[in-house]
N, C-alpha and C positions, 0 to 999 in steps of 0.2 A: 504494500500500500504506500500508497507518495503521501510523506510525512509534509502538512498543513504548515505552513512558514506565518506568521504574522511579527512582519519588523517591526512595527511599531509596538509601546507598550512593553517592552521586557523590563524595566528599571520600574514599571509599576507595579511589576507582578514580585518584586523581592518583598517587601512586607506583610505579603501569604506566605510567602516561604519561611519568612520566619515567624511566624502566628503557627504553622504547622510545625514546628519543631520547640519542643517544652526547653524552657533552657536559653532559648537563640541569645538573649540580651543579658544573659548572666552571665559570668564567672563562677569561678567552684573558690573554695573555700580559703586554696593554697596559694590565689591572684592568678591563676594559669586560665585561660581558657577551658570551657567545657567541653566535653566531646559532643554536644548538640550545639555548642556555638563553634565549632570547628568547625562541625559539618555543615553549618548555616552560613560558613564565609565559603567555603569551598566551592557551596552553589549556587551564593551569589557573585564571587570574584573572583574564582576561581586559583585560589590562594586560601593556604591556612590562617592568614592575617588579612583585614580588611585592608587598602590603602591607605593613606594618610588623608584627611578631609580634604586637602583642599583638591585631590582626583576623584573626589565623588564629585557623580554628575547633580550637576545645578537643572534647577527648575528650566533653565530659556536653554539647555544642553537636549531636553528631550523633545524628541518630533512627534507632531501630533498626530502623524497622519496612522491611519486606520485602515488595513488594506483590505477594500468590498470580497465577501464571499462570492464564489462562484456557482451562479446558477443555471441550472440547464435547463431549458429553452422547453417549452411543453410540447408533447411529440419528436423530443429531440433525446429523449433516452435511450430508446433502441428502435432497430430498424430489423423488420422479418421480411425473408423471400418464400413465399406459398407457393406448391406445386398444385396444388389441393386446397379447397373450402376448407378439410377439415385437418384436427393437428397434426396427420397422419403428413400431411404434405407439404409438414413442414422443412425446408429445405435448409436454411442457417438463418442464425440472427446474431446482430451486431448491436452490442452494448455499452454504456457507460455505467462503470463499474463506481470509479470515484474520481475525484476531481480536488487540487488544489492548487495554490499561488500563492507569489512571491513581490513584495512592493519595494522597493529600492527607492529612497527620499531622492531628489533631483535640485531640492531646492524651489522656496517660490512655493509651494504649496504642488508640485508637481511630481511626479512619480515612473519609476520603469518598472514595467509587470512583466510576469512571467507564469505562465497557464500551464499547467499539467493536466492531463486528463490519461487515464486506466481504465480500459475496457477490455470486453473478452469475445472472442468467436466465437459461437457453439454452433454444431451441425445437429441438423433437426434429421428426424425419422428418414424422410426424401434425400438427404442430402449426400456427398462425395467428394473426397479427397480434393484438396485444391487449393487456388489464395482467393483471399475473400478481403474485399473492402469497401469502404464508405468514404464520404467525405464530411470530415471536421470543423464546421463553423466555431470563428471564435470574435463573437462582437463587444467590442467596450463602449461604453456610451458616457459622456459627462452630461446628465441634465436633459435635453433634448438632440443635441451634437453627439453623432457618431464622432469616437475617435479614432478606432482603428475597426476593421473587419478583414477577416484572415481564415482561407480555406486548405484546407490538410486532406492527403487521403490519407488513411490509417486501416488496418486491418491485420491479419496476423496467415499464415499459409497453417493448413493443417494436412496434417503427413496422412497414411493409412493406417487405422488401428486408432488413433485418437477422434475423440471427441469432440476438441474444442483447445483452442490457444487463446493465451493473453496478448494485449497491446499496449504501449504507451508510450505516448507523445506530447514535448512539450515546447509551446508554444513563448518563444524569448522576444526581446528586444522589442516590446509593446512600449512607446514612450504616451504616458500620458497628461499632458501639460495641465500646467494650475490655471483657475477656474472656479464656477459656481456652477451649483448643480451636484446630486450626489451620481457618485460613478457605478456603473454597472459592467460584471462580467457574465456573459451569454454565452453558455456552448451549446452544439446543438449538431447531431448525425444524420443525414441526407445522402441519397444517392447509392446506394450498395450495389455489388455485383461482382458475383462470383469468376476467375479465372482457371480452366482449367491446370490440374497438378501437373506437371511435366516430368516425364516417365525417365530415372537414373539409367546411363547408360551403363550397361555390365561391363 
């Protein structure tokens, strides 16, 4: 699974971290550190000793920006090929399994994104050895303005004797400038169609 990035916000999240750890702002008895406020600098600083204040981050140090979840597009989760009305004739379908992203400050209130999206091949009842793919929408929007719109094929080839394979693709270099209006990410799977497998020469 593609591990969910949100740049923004980590320097917020230390004072859970240490609410979750009994101990964090104490000492023990002997003036040494505790071993739940060792462990409490280790995972906010990555250090058995915090720095010295004046390398803590200041309030105007931290970005505010907020990187939008990714949402998929309705009718844009998977895509079936019917041979047949019924499920007998089903032939493969193409999914979106998970989806995440990545925001990188640019300054100015602007941003560069970065899309992942995990999906999987399966072949249905009707189906046969082959590559199989779709194509990848991926739209961002600030507000009413489109910012970027970006088409992918993606799919995965499935051997003989299997089932179904996985895919994943990830979508870089999305610059999204500062602005009013909140931002939206769109994916969304269009367009399938299977290729025949092409047969190993001996």
């Amino acid at each position: 699974m593609i591990d969910q990035t949100l740049t923004a916000g980590r320097w917020l999240a230390l004072p859970l971290l240490c609410l979750g750890l009994a101990g964090c702002g104490s000492s023990s008895s002997t003036g040494q550190p505790s071993t739940a406020q060792t462990i409490g600098n280790v995972l906010m600083f990555q250090s058995t000793k915090p720095p010295v204040a004046d390398q803590l981050p200041k309030d105007d140090d931290i970005d505010p920006l907020v990187c939008p979840q990714v949402i998929v597009a309705d009718g844009g989760a998977a895509i079936r090929a019917q041979a047949g009305q019924d499920s007998g004739g089903l032939r493969y379908q193409i999914s979106i399994n998970d989806v995440a992203r990545e925001c990188t400050p640019t300054g100015n209130g602007g941003f560069r994104l970065k899309v992942g999206v995990e999906g999987r091949v399966l072949l249905g009842p009707a189906g046969s050895p082959g590559s199989y793919g779709a194509t990848l929408t991926t739209t961002v929007t600030r507000g009413t303005s489109v910012v970027a719109r970006r088409s992918s094929r993606v799919g995965a080839t499935i051997a003989g004797g299997q089932g179904g394979a996985d895919f994943t693709h990830v979508e870089d270099g999305i610059v999204v400038p500062a602005g009013s209006g909140d931002v939206e990410i769109i994916v969304g799977l269009g367009g399938g169609g299977p290729a025949p497998a092409r047969h190993r020469r001996r």
